[in-house]
C-alpha positions in Angstrom: 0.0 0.0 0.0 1.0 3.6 -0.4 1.4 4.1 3.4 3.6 0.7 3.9 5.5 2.1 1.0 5.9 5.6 2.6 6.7 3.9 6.2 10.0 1.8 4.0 10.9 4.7 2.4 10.9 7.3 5.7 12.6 4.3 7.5 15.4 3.6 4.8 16.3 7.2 4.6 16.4 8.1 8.5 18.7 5.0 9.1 20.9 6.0 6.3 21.2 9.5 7.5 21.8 8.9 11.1 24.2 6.2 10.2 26.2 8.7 7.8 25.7 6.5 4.9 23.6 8.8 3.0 25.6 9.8 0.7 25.7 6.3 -0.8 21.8 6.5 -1.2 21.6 9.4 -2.6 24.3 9.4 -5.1 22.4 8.1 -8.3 19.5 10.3 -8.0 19.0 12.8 -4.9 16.5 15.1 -6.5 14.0 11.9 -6.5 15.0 10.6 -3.1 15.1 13.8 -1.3 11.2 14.4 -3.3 10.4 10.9 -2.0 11.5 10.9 1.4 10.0 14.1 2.0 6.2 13.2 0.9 6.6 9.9 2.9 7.4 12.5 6.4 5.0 14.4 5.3 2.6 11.3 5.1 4.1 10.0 8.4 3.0 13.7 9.9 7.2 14.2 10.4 7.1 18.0 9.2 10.2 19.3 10.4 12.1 16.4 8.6 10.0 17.0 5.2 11.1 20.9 5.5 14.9 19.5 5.6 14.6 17.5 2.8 12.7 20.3 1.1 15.4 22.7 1.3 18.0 20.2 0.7 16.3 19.4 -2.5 15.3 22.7 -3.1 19.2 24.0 -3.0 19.9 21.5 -5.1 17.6 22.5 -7.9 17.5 26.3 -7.7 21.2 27.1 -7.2 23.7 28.3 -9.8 26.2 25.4 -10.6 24.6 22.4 -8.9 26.6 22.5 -5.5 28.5 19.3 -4.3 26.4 16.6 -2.6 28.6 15.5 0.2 28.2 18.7 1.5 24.3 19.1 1.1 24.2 15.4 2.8 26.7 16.6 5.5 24.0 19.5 6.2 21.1 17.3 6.2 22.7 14.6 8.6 23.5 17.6 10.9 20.2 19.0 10.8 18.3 15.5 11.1 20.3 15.1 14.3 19.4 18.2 15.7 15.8 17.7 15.7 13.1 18.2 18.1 10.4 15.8 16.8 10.8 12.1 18.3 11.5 10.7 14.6 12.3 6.8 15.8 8.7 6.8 17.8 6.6 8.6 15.1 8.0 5.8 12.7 7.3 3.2 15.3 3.6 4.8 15.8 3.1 4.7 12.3 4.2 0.9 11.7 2.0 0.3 14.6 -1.1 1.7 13.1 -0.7 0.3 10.1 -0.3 -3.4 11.7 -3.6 -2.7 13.6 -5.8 -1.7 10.3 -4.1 -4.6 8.5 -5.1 -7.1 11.4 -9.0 -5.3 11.3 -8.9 -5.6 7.3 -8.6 -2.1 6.6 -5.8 -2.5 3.9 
């Protein structure tokens, strides 16, 4: 479903970017990544993290000479790490709800 496919994406993209392998995923196409990582937040209800991912992706498109990725990932790492919303629970919240409507047949 689109929500199971939004939980894997938000999941695979905060592991990779609080174990500093981002990079790595993002390095054949970050425009599409950072665009799909953000709508799955923003599914998920994880704003703060979409508007990271926004303005990464955003700098990344509207600047001059595309600027280098390591550093954009560098930033986004830092700023993932310095944020107030309790990512690891939302996620776990989110996994859990969709268990429970799966179980009830709502999927």
């Amino acid at each position: 479903s689109r929500s199971e496919e939004a939980l894997f994406t938000a999941c695979e993209f905060w592991a990779s970017a609080r174990n500093h392998t981002l990079l790595g995923q993002l390095s054949d196409d970050a425009i599409n990544q950072l665009r799909a990582a953000e709508a799955s937040f923003t599914v998920i209800g994880l704003t703060e993290v979409a508007s990271v991912l926004f303005r990464a992706r955003t700098y990344l498109t509207e600047t001059g000479p595309a600027p280098a990725l390591p550093g954009i990932v560098e930033n986004i790492e830092k700023c993932l790490a310095e944020l107030g919303e309790p990512v690891d629970q939302a996620l776990a919240g989110f996994a859990s709800e969709l268990a429970r409507d799966r179980l009830a047949g709502r999927t």
